[in-house]
TORSE-271772 format. One record per atom (N, C-alpha, C): residue number from 1; residue in one letter; atom name; x, z, y. Coordinates in Angstrom, 3 decimals, m for minus. Each point is the difference from the previous one (the first is absolute). Layout:
  resi  resn  name      east        up     north
   NUM     A    CA         X         Z         Y
...
end
This chain:
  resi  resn  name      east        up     north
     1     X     N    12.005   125.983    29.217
     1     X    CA     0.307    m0.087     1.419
     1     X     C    m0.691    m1.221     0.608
     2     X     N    m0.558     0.079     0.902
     2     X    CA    m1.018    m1.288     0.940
     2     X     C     1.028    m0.300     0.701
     3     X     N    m0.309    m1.674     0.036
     3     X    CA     1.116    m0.381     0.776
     3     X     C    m0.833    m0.653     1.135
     4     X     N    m0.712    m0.525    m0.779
     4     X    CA    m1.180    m0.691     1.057
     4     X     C    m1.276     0.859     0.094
     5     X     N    m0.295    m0.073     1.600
     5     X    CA    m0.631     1.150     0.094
     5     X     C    m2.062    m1.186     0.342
     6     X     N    m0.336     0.633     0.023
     6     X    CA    m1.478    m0.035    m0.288
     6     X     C    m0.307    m1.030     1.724
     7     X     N     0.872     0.194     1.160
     7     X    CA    m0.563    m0.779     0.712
     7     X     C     0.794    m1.442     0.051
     8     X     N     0.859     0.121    m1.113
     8     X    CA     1.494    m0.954     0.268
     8     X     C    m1.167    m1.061    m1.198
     9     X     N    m0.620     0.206    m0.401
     9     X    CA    m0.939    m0.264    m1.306
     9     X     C    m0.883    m1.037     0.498
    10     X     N    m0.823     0.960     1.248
    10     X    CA    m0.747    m0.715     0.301
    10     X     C     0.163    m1.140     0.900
    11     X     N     1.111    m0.072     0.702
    11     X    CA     0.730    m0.646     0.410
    11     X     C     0.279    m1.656    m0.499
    12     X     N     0.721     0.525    m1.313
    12     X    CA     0.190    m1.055    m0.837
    12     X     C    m1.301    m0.438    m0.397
    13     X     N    m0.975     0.669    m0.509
    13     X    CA    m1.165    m0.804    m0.222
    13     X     C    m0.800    m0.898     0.787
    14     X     N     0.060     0.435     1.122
    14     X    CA    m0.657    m0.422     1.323
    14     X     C     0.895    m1.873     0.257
    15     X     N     1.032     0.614    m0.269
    15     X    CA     1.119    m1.290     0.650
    15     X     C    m0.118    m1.576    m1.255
    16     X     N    m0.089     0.803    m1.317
    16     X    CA    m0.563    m0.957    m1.138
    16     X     C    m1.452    m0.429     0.128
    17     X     N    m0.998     0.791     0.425
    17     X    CA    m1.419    m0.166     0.692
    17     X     C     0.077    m1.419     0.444
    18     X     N     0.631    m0.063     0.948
    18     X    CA    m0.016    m0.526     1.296
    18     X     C     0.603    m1.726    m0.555
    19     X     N     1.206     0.059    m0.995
    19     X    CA     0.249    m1.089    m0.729
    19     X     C    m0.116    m0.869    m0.761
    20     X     N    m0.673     1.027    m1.234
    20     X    CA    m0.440    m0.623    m1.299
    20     X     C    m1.614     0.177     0.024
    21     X     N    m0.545    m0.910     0.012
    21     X    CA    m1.367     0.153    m0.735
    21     X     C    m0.422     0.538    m1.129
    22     X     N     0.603    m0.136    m0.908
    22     X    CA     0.688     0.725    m0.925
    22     X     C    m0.064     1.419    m0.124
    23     X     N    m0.232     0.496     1.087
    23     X    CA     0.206     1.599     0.064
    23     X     C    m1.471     0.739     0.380
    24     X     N    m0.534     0.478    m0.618
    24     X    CA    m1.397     0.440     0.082
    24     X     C    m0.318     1.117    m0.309
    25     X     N     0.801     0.893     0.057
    25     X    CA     0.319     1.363    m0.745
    25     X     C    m0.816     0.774     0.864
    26     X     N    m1.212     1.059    m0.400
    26     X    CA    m0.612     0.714     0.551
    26     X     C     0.683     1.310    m0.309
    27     X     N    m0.623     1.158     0.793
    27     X    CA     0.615     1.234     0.729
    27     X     C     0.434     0.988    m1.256
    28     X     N    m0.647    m0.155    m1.414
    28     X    CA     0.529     0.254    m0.862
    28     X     C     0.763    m0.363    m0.943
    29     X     N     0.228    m1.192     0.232
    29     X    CA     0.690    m1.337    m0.768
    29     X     C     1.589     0.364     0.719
    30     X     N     0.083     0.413     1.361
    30     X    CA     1.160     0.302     0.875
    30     X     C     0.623     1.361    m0.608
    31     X     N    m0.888     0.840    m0.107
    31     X    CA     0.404     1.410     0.100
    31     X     C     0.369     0.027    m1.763
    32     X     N    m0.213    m0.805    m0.787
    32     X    CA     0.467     0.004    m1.405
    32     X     C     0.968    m0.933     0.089
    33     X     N     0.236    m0.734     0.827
    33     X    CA     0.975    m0.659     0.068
    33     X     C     1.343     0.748     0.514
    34     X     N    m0.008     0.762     1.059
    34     X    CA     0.794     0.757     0.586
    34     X     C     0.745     1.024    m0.600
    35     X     N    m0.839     0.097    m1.363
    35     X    CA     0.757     0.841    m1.054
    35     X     C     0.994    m0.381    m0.337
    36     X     N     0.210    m1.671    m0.557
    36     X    CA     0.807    m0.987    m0.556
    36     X     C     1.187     0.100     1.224
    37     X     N    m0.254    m0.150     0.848
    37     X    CA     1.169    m0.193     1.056
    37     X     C     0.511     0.734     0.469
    38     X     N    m0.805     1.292     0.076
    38     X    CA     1.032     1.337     1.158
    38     X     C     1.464     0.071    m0.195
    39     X     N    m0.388    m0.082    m1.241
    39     X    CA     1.374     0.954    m0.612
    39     X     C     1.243    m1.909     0.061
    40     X     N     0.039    m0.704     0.928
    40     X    CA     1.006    m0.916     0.019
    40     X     C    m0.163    m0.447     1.521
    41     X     N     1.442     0.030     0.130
    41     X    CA     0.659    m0.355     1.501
    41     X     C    m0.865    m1.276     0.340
    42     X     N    m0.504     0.721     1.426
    42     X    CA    m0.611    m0.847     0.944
    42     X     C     0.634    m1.717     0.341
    43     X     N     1.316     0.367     0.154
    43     X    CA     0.592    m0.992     0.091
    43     X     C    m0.175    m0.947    m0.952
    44     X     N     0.087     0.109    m1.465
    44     X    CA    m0.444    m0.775    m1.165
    44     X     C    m1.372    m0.574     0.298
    45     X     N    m0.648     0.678     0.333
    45     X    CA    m1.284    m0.526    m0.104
    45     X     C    m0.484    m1.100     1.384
    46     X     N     0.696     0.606     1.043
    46     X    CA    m0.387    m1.277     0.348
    46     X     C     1.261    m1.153     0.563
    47     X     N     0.914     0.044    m0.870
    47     X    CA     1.311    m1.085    m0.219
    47     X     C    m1.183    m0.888    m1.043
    48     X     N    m0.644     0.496    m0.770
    48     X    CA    m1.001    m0.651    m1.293
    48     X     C    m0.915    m0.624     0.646
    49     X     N    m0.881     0.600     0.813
    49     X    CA    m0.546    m0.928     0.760
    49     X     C     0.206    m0.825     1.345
    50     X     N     1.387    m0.065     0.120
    50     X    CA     0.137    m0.864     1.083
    50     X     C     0.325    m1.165    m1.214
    51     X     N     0.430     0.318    m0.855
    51     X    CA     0.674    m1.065    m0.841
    51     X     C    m1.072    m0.655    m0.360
    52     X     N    m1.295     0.318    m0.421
    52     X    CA    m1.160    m0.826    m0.358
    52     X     C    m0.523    m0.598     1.081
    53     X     N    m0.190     0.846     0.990
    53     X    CA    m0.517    m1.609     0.980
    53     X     C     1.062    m0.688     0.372
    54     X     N     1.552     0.182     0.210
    54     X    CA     1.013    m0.844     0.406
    54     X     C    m0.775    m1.052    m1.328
    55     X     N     0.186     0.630    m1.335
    55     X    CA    m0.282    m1.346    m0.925
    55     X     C    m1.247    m0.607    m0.207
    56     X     N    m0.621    m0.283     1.146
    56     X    CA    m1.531    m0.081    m0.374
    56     X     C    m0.661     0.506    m1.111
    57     X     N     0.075     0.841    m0.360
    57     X    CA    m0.579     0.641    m1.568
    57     X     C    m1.158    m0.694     0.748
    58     X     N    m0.768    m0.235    m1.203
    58     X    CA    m1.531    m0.490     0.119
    58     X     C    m0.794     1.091    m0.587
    59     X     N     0.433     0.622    m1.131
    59     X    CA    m1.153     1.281    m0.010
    59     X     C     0.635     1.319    m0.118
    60     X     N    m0.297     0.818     0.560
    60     X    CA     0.831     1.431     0.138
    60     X     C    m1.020     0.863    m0.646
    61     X     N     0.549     0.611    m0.700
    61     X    CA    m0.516     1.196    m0.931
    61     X     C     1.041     1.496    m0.027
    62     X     N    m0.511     0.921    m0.210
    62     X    CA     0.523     1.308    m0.196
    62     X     C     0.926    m0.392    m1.269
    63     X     N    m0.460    m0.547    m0.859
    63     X    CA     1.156    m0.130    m0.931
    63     X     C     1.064    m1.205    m0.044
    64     X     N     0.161    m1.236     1.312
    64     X    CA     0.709    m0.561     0.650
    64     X     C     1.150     0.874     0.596
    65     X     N    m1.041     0.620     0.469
    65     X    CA     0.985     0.710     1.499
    65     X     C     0.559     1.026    m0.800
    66     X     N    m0.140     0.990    m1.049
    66     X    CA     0.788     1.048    m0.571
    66     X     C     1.487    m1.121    m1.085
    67     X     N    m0.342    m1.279    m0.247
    67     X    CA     0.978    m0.761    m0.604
    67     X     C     0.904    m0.224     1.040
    68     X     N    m0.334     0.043     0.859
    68     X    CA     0.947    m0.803     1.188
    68     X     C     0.865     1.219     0.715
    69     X     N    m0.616     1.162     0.101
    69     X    CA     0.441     1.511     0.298
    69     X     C     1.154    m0.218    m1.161
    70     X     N    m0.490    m0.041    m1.075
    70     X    CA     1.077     0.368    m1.603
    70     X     C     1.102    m0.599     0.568
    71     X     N    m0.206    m1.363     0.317
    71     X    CA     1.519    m0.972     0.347
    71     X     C     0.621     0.258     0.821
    72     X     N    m0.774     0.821     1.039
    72     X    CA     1.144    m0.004     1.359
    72     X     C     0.733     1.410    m0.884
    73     X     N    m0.946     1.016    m0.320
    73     X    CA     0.840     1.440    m0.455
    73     X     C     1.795    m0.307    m0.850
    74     X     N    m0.610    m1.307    m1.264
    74     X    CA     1.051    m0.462    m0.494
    74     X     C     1.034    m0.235     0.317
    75     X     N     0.242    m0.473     1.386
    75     X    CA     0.803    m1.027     0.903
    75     X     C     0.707     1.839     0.413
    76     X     N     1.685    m0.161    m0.201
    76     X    CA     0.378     1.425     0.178
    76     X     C     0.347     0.277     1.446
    77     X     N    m0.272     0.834     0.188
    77     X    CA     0.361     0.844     1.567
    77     X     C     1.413    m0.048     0.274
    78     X     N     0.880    m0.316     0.703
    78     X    CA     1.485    m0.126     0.675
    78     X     C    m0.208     2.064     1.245
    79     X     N    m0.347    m0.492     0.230
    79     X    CA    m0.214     1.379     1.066
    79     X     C    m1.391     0.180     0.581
    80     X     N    m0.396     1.549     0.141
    80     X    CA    m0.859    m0.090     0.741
    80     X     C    m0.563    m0.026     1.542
    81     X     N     1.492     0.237     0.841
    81     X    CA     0.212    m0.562     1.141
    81     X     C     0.501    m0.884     0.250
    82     X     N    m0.616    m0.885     0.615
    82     X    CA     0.557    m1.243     0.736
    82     X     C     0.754    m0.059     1.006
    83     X     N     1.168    m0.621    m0.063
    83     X    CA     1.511     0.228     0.957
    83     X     C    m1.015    m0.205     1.549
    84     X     N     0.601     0.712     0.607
    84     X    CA    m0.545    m1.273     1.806
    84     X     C     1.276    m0.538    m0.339
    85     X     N    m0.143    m1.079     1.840
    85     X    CA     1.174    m0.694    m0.217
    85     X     C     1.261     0.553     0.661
    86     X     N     0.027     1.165     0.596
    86     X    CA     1.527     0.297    m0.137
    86     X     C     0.290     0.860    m0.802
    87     X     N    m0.675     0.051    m1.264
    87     X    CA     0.783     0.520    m0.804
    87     X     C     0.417    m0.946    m0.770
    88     X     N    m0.795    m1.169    m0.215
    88     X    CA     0.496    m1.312    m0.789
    88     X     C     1.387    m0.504     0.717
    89     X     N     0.124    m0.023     1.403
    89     X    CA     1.093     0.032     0.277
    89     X     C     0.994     0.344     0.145
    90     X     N    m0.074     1.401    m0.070
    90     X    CA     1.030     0.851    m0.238
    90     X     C     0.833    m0.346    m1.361
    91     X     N    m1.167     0.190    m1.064
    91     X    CA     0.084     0.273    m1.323
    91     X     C     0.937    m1.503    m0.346
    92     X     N    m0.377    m1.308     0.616
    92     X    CA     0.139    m1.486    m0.338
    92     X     C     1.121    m0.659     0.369
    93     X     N     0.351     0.934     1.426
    93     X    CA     0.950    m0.512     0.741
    93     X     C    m0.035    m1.755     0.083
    94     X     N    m0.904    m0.293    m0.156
    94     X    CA     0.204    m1.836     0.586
    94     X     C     0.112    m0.204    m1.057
    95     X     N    m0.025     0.370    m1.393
    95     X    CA    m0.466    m0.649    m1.168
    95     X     C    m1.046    m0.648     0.101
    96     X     N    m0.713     0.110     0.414
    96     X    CA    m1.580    m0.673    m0.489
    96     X     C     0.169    m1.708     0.969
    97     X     N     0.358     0.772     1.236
    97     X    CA     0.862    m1.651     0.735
    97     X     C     0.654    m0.682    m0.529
    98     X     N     1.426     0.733    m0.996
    98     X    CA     1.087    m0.918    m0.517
    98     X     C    m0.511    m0.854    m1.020
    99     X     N    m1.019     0.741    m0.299
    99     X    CA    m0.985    m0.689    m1.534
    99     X     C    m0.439    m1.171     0.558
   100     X     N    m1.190     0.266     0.988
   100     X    CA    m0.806    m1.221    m0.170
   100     X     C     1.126    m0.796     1.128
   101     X     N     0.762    m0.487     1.155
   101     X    CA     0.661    m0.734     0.106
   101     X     C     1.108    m0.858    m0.984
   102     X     N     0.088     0.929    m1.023
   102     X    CA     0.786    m0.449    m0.792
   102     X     C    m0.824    m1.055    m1.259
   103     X     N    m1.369     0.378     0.342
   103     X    CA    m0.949    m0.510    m1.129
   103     X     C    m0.366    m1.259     0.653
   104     X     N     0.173    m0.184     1.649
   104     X    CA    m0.801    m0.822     0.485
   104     X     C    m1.482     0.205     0.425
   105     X     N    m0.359     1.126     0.131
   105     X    CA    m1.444     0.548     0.164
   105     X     C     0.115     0.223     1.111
   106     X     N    m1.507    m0.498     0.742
   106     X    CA    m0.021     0.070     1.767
   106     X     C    m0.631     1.345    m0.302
   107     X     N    m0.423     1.154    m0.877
   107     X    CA    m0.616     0.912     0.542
   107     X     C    m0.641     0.733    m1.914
   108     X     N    m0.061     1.546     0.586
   108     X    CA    m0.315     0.847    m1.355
   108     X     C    m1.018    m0.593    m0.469
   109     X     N    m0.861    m0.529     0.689
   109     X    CA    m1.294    m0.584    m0.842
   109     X     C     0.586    m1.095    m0.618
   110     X     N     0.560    m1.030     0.298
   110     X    CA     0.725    m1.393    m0.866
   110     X     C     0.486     1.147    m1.015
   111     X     N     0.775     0.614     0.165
   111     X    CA     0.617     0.225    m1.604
   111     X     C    m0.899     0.666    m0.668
   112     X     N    m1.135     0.514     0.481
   112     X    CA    m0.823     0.648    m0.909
   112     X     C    m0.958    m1.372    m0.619
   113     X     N    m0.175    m1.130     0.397
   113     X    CA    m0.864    m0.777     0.048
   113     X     C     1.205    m0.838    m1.096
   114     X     N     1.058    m0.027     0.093
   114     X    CA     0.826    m0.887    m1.412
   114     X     C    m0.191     0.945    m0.536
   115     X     N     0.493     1.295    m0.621
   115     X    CA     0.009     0.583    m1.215
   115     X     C    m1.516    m0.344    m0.640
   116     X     N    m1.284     0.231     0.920
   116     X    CA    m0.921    m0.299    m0.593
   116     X     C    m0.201    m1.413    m0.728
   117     X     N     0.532    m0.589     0.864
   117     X    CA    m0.803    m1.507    m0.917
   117     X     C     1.393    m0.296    m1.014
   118     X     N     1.592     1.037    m0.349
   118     X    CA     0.455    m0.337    m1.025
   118     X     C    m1.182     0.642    m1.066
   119     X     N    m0.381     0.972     0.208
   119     X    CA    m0.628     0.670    m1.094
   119     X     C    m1.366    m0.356    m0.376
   120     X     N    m1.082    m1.216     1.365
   120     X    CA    m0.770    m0.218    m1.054
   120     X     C     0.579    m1.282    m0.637
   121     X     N     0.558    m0.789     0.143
   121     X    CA     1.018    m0.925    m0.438
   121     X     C     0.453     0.175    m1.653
   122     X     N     0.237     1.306    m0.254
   122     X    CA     0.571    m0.276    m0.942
   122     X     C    m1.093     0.923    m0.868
   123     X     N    m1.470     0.212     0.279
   123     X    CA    m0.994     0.461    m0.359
   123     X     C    m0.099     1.408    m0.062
   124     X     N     0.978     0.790     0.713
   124     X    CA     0.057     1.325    m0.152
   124     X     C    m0.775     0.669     1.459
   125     X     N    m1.781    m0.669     0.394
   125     X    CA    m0.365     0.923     1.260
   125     X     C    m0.388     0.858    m0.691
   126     X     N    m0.170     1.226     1.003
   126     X    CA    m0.758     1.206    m0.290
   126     X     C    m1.525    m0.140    m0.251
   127     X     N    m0.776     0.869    m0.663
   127     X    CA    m1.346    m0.081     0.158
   127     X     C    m0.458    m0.100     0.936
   128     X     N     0.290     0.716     1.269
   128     X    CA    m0.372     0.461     0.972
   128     X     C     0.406    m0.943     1.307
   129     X     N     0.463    m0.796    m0.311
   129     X    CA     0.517    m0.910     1.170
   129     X     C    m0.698    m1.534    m0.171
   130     X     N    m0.159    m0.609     1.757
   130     X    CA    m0.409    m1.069    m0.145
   130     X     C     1.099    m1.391    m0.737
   131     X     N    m0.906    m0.912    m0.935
   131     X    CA     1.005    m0.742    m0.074
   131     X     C    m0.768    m1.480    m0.229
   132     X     N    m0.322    m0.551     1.760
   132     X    CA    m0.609    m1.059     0.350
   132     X     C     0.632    m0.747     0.781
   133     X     N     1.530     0.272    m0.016
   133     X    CA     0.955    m0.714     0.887
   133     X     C     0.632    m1.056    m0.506
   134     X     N     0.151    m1.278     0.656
   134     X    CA     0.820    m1.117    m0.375
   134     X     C     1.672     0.307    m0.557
   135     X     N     0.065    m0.138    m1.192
   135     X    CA     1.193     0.957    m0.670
   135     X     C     1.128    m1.412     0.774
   136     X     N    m0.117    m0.838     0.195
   136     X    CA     1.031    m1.285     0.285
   136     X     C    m0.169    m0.256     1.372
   137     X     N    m0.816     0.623     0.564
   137     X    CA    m0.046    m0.016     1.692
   137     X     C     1.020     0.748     0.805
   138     X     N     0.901    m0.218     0.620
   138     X    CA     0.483     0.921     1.278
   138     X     C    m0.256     1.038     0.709
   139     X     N     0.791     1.186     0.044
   139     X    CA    m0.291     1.001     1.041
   139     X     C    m1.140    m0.522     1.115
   140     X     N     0.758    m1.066     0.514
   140     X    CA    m0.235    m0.640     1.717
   140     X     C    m1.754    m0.310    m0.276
   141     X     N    m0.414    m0.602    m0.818
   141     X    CA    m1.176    m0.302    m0.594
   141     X     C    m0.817     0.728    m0.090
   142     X     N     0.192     1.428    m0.706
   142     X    CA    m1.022     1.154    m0.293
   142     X     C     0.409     1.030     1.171
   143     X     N     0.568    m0.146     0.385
   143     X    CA     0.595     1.320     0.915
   143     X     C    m0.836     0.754     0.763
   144     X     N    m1.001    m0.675     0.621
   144     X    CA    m1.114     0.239     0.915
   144     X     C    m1.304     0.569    m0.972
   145     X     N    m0.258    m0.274    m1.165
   145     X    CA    m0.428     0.454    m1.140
   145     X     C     0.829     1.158    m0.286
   146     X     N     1.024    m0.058    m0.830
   146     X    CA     0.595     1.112    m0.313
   146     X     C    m0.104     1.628     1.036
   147     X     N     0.232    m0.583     1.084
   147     X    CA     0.212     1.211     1.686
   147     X     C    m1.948     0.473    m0.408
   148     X     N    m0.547    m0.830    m0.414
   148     X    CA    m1.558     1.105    m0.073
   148     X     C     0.504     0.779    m1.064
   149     X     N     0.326    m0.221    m0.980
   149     X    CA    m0.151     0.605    m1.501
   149     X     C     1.128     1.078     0.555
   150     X     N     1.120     0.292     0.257
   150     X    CA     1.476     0.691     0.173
   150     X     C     0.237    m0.149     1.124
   151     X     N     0.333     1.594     0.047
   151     X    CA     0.599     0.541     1.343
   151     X     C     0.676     1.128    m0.200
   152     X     N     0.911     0.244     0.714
   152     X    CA     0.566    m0.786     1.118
   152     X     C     0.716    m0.805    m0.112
   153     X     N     0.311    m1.169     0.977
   153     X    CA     0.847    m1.135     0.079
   153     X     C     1.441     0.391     0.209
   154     X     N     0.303     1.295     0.859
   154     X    CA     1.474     0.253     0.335
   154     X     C     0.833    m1.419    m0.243
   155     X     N     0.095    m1.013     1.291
   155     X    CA     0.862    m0.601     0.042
   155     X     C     1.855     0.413     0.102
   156     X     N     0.646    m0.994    m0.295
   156     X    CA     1.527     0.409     0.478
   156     X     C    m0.015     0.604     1.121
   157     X     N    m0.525    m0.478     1.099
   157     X    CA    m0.104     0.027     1.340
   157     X     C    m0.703     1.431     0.499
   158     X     N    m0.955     0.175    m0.791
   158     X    CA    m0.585     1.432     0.316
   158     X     C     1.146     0.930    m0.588
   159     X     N     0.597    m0.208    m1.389
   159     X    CA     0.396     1.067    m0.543
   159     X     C     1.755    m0.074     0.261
   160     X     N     0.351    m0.546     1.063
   160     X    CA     1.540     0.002     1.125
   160     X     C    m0.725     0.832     0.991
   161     X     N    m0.447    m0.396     0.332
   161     X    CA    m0.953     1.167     1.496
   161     X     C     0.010     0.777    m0.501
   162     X     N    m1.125     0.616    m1.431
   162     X    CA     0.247     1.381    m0.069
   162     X     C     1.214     0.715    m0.457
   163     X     N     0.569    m0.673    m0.568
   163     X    CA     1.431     0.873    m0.384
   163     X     C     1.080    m0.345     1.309
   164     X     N    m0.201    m0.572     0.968
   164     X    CA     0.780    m0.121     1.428
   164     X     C    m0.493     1.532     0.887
   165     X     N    m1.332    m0.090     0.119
   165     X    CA    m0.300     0.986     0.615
   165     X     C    m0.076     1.339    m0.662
   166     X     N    m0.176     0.517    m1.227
   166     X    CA     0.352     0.699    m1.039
   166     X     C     1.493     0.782     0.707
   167     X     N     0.863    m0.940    m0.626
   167     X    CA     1.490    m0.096    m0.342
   167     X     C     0.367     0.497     1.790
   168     X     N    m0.285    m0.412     1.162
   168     X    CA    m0.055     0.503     1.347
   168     X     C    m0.844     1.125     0.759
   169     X     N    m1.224     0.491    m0.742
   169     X    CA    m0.314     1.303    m0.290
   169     X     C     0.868     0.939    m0.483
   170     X     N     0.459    m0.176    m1.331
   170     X    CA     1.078     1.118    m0.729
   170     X     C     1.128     0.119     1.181
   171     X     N     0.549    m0.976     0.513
   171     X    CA     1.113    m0.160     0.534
   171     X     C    m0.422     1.367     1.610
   172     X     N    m1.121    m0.412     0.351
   172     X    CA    m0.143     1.013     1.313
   172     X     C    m0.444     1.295    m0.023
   173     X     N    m0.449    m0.291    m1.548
   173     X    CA    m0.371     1.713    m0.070
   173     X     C     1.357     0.248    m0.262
   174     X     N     0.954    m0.417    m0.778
   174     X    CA     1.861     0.373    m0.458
   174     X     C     0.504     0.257     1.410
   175     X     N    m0.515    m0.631     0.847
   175     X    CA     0.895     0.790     1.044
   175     X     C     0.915    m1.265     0.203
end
C-alpha cells in the first residue's frame, strides 16, 4: 500500500534540496529512492526531516534520513486523530487547567517545556528531539526560545476563554 505518493516525494526532495547541500540526488537517484519511502507515512518522513534541520544535521544522507524515519515510526501512536479543542474540553472538563494551575504553569507549553528538561536531566531525551537547552536555566529564560521550537502556547488565560465560551455555546444551543 503507498502511502506516500510520488508528488508528496518530490516535494520532500525539493524541500531537503533547498537545505542540505548535502542533497544532490539526480532524477534517478530520486525515483530509486522513492521506492524506499512510498510505502511509509508522509508524516514520518517529514517529522524526520524537520528534525534534522531543527538539529542542524550537518550532513544528510538517504541513509540519515531513513534512521531518523525508523525513530519517529518507533515512538508509538496514542491516536490517529487529533482532539480539536472542544473536544479536549469536553473530554477534560478543566482538567488540563486544574493541572497546570495546580502545577504553577503559566501555560501548556511551560508544562511541556518542564517535563522536557526533567527528561533530558535525567538523560532519558529522545533521539529525535533537540537537546541544546540550559538544563539549570528557567522557563522565563528560554521561553522565547522554547515558543520557536513548541506550539502551541495555550496560556491559562486563553484556555478559561475557551472553555468560558465553549461552556456558553453548549448552554444556548441547550436552550
Amino acid at each position: 500500500m503507498v502511502l506516500t505518493s510520488k508528488k508528496e516525494w518530490i516535494a520532500i526532495v525539493e524541500w531537503l534540496k533547498l537545505r542540505f547541500v548535502s542533497i544532490n540526488w539526480n532524477d534517478s537517484q530520486i525515483r530509486s529512492l522513492y521506492e524506499d519511502y512510498k510505502n511509509i507515512d508522509p508524516e514520518h518522513i517529514w517529522g524526520a526531516v524537520q528534525l534534522c534541520y531543527q538539529n542542524n544535521t550537518d550532513f544528510m544522507s538517504s541513509a540519515k534520513l531513513m534512521s531518523v524515519v525508523r525513530d519517529i515510526q518507533a515512538i508509538p501512536k496514542t491516536s490517529d486523530k487529533a482532539l480539536t479543542m472542544g473536544e479536549v474540553m469536553r473530554a477534560n472538563k478543566g482538567g488540563l487547567l486544574d493541572y497546570l494551575k495546580a502545577s504553577g504553569y503559566e501555560s501548556f507549553a511551560h508544562a511541556v517545556f518542564d517535563a522536557k528538561m526533567k527528561r533530558l536531566r535525567s538523560g532519558g531525551a529522545l533521539k529525535c528531539e533537540t537537546t541544546h537547552w540550559d538544563l539549570e536555566a528557567p522557563y522565563t529564560e528560554q521561553k522565547e526560545a522554547w515558543l520557536q521550537e513548541f506550539s502551541p502556547e495555550w496560556t491559562i488565560e486563553f484556555l478559561e476563554q475557551k472553555r468560558d465560551k465553549k461552556i456558553l455555546e453548549e448552554e444556548n444551543a441547550n436552550g
